[in-house]
C-alpha positions as CSV (number, residue, x, y, z in Angstrom):
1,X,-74.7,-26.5,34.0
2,X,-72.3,-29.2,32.1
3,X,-69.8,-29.4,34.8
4,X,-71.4,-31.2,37.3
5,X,-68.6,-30.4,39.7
6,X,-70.3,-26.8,40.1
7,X,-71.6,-27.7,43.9
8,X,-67.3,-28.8,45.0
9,X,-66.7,-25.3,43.3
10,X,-69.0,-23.3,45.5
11,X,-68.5,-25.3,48.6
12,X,-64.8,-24.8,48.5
13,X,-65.4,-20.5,47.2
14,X,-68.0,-19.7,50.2
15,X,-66.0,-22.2,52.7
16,X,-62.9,-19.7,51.6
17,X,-65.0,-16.4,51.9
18,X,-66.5,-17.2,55.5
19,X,-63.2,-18.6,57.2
20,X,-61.2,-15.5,56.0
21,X,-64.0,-13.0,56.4
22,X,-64.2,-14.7,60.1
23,X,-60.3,-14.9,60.7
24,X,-59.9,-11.1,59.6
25,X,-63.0,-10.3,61.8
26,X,-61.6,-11.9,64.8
27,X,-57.9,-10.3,63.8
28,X,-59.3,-6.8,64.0
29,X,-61.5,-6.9,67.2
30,X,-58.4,-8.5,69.2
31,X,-55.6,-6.7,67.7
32,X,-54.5,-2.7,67.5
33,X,-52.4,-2.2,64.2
34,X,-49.1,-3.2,64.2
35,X,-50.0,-5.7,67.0
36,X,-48.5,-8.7,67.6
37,X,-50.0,-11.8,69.1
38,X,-47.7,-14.2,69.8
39,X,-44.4,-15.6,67.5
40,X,-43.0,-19.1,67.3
41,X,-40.0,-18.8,65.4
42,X,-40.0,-17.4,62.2
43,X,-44.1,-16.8,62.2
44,X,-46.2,-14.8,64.1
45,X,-49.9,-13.5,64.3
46,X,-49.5,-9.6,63.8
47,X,-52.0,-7.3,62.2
48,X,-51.3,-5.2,59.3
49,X,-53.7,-3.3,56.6
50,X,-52.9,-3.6,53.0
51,X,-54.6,-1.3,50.0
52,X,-52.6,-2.9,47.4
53,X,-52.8,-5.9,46.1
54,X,-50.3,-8.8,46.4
55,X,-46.9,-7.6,48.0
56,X,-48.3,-4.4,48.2
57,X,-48.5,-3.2,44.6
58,X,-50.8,-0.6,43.5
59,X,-51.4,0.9,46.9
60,X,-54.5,2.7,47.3
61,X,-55.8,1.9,43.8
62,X,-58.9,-0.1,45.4
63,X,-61.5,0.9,42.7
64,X,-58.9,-0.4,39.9
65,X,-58.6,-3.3,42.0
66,X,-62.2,-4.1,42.3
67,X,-62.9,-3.2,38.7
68,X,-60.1,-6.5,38.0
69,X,-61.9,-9.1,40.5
70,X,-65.2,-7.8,39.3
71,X,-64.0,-9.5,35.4
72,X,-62.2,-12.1,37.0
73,X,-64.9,-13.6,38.6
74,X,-67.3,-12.9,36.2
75,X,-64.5,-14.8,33.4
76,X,-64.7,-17.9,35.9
77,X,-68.6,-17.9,36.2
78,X,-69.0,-17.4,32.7
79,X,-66.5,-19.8,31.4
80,X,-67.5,-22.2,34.1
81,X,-68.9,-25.0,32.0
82,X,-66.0,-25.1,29.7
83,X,-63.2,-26.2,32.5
84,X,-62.4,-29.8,33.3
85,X,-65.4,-31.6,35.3
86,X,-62.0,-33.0,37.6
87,X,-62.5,-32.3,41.3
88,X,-59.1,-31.7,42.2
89,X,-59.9,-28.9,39.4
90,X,-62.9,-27.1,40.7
91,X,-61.3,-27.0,44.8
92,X,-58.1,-25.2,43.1
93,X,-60.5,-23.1,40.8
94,X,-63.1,-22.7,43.8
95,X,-59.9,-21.3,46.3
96,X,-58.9,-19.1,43.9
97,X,-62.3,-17.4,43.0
98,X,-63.3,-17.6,46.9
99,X,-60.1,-15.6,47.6
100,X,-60.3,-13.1,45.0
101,X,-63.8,-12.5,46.6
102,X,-63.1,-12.5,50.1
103,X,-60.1,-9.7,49.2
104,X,-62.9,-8.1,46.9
105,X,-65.1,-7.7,50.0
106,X,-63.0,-6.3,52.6
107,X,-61.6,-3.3,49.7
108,X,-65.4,-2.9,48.9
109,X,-66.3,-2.8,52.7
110,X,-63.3,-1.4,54.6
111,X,-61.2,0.1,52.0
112,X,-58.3,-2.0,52.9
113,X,-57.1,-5.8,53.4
114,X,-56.6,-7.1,56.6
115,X,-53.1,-9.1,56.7
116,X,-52.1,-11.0,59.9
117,X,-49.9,-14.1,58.7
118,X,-46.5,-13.0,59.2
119,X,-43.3,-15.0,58.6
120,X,-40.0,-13.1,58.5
121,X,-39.6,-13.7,55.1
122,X,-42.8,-12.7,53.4
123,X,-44.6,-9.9,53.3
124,X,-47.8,-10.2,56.1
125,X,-50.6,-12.1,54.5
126,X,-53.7,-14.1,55.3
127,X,-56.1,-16.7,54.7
128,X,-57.0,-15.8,51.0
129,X,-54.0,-14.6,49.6
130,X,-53.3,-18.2,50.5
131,X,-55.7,-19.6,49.1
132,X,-55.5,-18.0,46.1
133,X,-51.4,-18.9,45.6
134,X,-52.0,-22.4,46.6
135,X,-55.1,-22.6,44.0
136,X,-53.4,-20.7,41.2
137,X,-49.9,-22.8,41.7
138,X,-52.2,-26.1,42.0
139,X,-53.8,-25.1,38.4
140,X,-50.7,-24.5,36.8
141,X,-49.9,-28.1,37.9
142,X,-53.1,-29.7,36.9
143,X,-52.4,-28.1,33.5
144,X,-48.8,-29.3,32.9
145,X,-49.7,-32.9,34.0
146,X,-52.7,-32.2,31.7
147,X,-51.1,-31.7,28.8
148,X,-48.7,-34.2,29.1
149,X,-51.5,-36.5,28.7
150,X,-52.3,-35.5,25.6
């Protein structure tokens, strides 16, 4: 591989896919549907089940779903020697492609996403979909700065 960065990227995508796969896990065996754990202000623990995708669009289309994190990934894997050999580059890239796989997993598995991150103003979410926003936002950045180098 020319990007010698691949081992951060990995690290960071299974790092993502275990502690979500191990949140949601724990989520589900302690908490009914609709339960709530505990709230401190404006956030709470409370689990929900999702079969869209981000903010809920394109309920119950899993298999088109899939179908798009399938080619996503494979993009990422296969244009993985082309992107910047910048850490700060393959952690954003590696949350982004762990999250995407983590979701990917539990529609594959279960059918459905387990949410449990809930704010009052934001639709329920959890440790991917986080990690996925904060990844894609951060590359956005690293782009912008980028190209004002140049």
């Amino acid at each position: 591989m020319k990007n010698k960065n691949y081992i951060i990227f990995f690290i960071v995508a299974l790092s993502v896919v275990i502690l979500d796969q191990v949140s949601k896990l724990l989520v589900r065996s302690n908490l009914a549907m609709g339960e709530r754990l505990f709230s401190i202000g404006f956030f709470s623990i409370a689990r929900t089940e999702n079969t869209g995708a981000a903010f809920s669009i394109l309920q119950n289309h899993s298999v088109l779903l899939i179908w798009i994190t399938v080619i996503f990934l494979g993009l990422v894997l296969y244009y993985f020697d082309t992107f910047p050999e910048k850490t700060g580059f393959n952690v954003l890239i590696g949350m982004v492609f762990g999250g995407a796989l983590s979701n990917m997993l539990d529609r594959i598995f279960l059918g459905r996403i387990t949410d449990f991150l809930a704010t009052t103003f934001w639709p329920t979410f959890n440790m991917a979909d986080s990690c996925i926003c904060i990844g894609a936002v951060g590359l956005v950045v690293f782009y912008f700065k980028e190209d004002k180098k140049k």
